[in-house]
N, C-alpha and C positions, 0 to 999 in steps of 0.2 A: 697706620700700619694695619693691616691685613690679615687674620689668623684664618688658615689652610684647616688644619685639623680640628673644627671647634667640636666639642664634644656635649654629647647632651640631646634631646626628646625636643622637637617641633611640637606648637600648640595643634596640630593637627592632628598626630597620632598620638597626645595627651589624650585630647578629646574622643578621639578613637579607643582608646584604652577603657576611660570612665560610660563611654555608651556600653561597652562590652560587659565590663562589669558590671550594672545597674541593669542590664537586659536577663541575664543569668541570676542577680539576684531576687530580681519579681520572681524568676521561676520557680528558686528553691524555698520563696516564702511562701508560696501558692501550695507545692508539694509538703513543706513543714506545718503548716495549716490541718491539710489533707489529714496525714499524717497524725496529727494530732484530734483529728475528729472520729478516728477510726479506731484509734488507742482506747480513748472517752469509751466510744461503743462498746469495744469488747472488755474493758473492766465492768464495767456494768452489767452486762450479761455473764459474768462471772462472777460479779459480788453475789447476785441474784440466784447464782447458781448453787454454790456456795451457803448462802440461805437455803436454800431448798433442801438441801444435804445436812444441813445442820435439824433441819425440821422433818427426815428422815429420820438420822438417828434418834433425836429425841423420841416419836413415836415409838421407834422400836423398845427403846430401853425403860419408857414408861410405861408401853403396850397400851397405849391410846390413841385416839384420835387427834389428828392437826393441821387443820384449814389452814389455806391458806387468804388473808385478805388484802385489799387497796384500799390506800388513803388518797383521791384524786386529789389534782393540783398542785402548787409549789410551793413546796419542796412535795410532789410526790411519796410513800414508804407502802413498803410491802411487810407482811410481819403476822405470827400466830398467836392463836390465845385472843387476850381479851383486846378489841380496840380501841387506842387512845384517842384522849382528842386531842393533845398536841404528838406531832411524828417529832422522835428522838431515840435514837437509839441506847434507852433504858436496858432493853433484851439483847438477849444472844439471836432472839427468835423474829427479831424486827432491824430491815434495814432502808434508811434513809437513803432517798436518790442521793447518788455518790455527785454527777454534775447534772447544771442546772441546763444542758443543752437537751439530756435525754427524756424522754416521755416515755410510760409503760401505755401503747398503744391500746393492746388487748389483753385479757387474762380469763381463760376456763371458769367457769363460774363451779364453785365447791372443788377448786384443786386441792388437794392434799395427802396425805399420806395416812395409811393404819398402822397400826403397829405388832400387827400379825404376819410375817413371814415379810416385813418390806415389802407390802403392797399399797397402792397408791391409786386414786382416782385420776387413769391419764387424762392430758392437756397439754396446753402451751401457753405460755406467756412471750408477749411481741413486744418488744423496745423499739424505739424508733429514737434517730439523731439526724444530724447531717450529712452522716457519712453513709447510711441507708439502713435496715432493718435487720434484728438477731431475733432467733425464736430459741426461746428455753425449753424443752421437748421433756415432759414427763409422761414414762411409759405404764403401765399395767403394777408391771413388778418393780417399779421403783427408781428406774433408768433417768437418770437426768441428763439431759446432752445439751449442746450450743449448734445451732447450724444457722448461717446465711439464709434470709427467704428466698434468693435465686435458687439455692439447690433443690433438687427434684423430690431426695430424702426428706426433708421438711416437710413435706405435704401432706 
């Protein structure tokens, strides 16, 4: 006997169905990737920042002096005062690369802050990742900012 009505999906538009799906899904693992390497970045350049603001205020409220230095390598730290030989984040005034994809590229040699009127030795500090480079922008009077290297203002 013969059923007219069968009901139910051909292996073909099965097959059709699982390409579509697996085609769309590379894409949004590629974008969640992205995504996530551009997140990495700008936490970084805001722990960073963050630091820098913290080693402001201190200056100010101590009214002294506060370099800033690098510890090259991995695990990378930036941090004031005295340098350690292991990076850990002991201090308020010291922070450990947060991940292990980002590099501090460059950093102003004697950046730091005084603690007479929130003035500061300008400079920049460069991160670099995956996802492409942040510059930590420290001005005159103390100005800390985040900009992309593509932008004009960075420069």
């Amino acid at each position: 006997m013969k059923i007219k009505n069968a009901a139910g999906f051909t292996l073909l538009e099965l097959m059709l169905v699982i390409t579509l799906v697996a085609i769309l899904s590379m894409g949004s693992w590629y974008s969640w990737q992205h995504w996530q390497q551009r997140r990495q970045l700008n936490d970084s350049a805001q722990q960073i920042q963050r630091l820098l603001l913290r080693m402001r205020s201190d200056a100010w409220w101590h009214n002294s002096e506060r370099l800033l230095w690098l510890k090259p390598g991995k695990p990378w730290c930036l941090g004031s005062g005295r340098k350690p030989e292991q990076c850990h984040n002991a201090s308020r005034l010291v922070l450990r690369a947060p991940w292990p994809d980002i590099t501090v590229h460059s950093v102003t040699a004697e950046l730091g802050f005084y603690g007479i009127k929130n003035t500061a030795r300008p400079g920049h500090i460069v991160i670099k990742g995956t996802a492409g480079e942040r510059r930590i922008i420290v001005s005159a009077r103390g100005r800390v900012r985040i900009c992309p290297q593509s932008e004009e203002q960075c420069q």
